[in-house]
N, C-alpha and C positions, 0 to 999 in steps of 0.2 A: 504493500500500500504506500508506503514512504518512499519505496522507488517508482512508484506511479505517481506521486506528487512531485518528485524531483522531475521527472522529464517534461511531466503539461505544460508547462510557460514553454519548453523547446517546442512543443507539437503546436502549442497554438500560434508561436512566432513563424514557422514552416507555413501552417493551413491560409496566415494570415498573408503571407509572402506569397502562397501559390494564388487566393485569389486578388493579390495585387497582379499578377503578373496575367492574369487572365481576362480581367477587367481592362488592361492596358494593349493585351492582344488583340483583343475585341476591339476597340477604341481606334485601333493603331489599323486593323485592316478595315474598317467603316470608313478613316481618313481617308487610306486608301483608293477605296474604290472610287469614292466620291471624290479623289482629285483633290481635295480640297485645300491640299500642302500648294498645290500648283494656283489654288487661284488665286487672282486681287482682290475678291469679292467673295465671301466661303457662304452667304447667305444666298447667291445668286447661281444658277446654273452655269456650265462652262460657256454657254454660248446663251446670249440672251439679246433681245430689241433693245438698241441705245434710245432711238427717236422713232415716232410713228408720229405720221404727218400724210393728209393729203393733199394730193397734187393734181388739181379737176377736182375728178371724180375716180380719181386711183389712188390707193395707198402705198403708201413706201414705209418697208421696213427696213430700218439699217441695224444691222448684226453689229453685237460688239462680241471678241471674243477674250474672255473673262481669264485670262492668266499674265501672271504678274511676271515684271523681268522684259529681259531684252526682245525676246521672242514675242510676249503678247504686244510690245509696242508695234513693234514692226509689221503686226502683221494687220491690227488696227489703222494704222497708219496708212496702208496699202489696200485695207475697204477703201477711207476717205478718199484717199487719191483719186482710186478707181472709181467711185461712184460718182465725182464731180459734176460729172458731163452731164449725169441720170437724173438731178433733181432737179426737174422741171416736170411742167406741166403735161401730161397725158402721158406719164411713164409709171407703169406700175416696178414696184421693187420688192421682191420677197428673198426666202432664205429657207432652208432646210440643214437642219444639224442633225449626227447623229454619232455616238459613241459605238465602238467594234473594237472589245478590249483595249489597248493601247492608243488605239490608231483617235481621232474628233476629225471629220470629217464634214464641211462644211461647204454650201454650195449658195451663191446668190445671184438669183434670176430674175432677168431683166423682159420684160415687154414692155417696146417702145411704141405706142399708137399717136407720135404726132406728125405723122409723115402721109401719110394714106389712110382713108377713109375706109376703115373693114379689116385694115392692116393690122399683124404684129411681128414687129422683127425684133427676133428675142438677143440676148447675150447672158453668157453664163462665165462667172469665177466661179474658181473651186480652191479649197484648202484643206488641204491630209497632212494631221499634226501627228509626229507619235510622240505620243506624252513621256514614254521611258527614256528616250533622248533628246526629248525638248526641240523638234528640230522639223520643218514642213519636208515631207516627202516627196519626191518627182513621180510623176507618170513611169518612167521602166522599173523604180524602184516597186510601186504598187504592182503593175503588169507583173513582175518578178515573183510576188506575193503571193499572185491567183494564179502563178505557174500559165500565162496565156501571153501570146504574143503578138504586137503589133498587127500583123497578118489576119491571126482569127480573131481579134477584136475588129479592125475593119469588115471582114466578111460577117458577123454575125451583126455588126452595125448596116449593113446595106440591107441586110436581112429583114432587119426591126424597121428600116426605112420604106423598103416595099410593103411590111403592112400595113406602115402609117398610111401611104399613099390610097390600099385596096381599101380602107375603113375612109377616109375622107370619098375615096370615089363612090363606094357601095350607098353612103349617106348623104350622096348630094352634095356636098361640102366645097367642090372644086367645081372649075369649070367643065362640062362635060366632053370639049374637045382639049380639054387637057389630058396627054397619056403621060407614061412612067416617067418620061425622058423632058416633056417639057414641066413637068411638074419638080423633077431633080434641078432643072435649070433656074426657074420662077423663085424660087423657094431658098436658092443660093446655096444650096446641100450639096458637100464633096463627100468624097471616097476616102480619103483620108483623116490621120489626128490632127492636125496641125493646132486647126481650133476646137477642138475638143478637151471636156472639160470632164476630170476621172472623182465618182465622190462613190463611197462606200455607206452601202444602206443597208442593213439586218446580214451583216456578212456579206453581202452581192454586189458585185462590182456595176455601176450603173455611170454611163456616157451621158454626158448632156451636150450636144452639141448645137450652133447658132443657126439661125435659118429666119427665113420670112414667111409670111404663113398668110394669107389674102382668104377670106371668108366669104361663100357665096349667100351666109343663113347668119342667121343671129346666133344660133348655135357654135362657139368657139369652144373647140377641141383641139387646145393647142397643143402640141407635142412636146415635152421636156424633156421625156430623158427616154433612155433603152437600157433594158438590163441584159449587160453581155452575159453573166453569170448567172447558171441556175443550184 
């Protein structure tokens, strides 16, 4: 009994140590996941609306993204630049963010309606952060990723191109002596990445590329993006 009283303060200093260190684990992987070491703001999501403003009768969202240091400046920095041109009047501006373990993968998409009546010529940035390196990602580094190459990301983008087209023509949506080839031309769609824009959505690699888009219906079903990856 006297040496069961001798030890209890050691057993309870241990039990008290293990759930410190358990509570702190806990704690420590919550920060974790949620980034929250990395952001400027730990109350706010990584990627959240700075300003929201209409412009007409279009909204614009401008994206800030939420990490502190050299990295989040730079890359804020380079919305504003980029967007300069876009706020005005009859330009909508939106955004899509979304987290795929490591990677914050961020895209913002532009339709421009002050040019033509019916029109929208769209434009898309994109940004692949990987959070463990602090460091924005290139297109062949992503491509590398999903193990897919230039090549069959173009062909599987022509792909998703010609159904855009068969769904516009099946619904009326284009002019009916428009075929495959003046529609590719009209619409200012290449064959290649050059301006193609790479964002990563529930795992799947998804292309946004630019184009013009002329509406025969009030119905606008504009095309944003193509998921190369299944």
């Amino acid at each position: 009994m006297n040496k069961y009283k001798k030890n209890l303060p050691k057993f309870i200093i241990i039990v008290i140590l293990a759930l410190a260190f358990l509570i702190y684990y806990g704690l420590s992987n919550k920060l974790t996941d949620n980034y929250n070491y990395l952001k400027e703001d730990k109350s706010k999501y990584l990627v959240y609306t700075k300003t929201k403003s209409i412009a007409d009768s279009y909204y614009q969202y401008i994206p800030y993204v939420n990490l502190k240091g050299e990295l989040g400046t730079l890359i804020n920095n380079d919305i504003e630049t980029y967007l300069t041109n876009f706020k005005k009047n009859n330009i909508c501006i939106t955004y899509e963010s979304d987290l795929n373990g490591k990677i914050l993968s961020l895209v913002i998409k532009i339709e421009d309606h002050s040019y033509v009546e019916s029109a929208s010529i769209t434009y898309f940035k994109s940004y692949n952060i990987n959070l463990g390196t602090k460091e924005v990602i290139d297109n062949d580094t992503i491509l590398n990723y999903f193990e897919i190459t230039n090549e069959e990301v173009q062909t599987k983008l022509n792909e998703k191109i010609e159904e855009q087209y068969n769904y516009l023509k099946s619904n009326n949506l284009i002019a009916t002596n428009c075929n495959y080839s003046c529609f590719i031309k009209s619409s200012e769609l290449n064959n290649n990445l050059d301006d193609a824009q790479f964002f990563i959505r529930d795992g799947q690699l998804i292309v946004f590329k630019p184009y013009t888009y002329i509406s025969t219906s009030s119905d606008e079903n504009t095309l944003f993006d193509f998921q190369i990856t299944e």
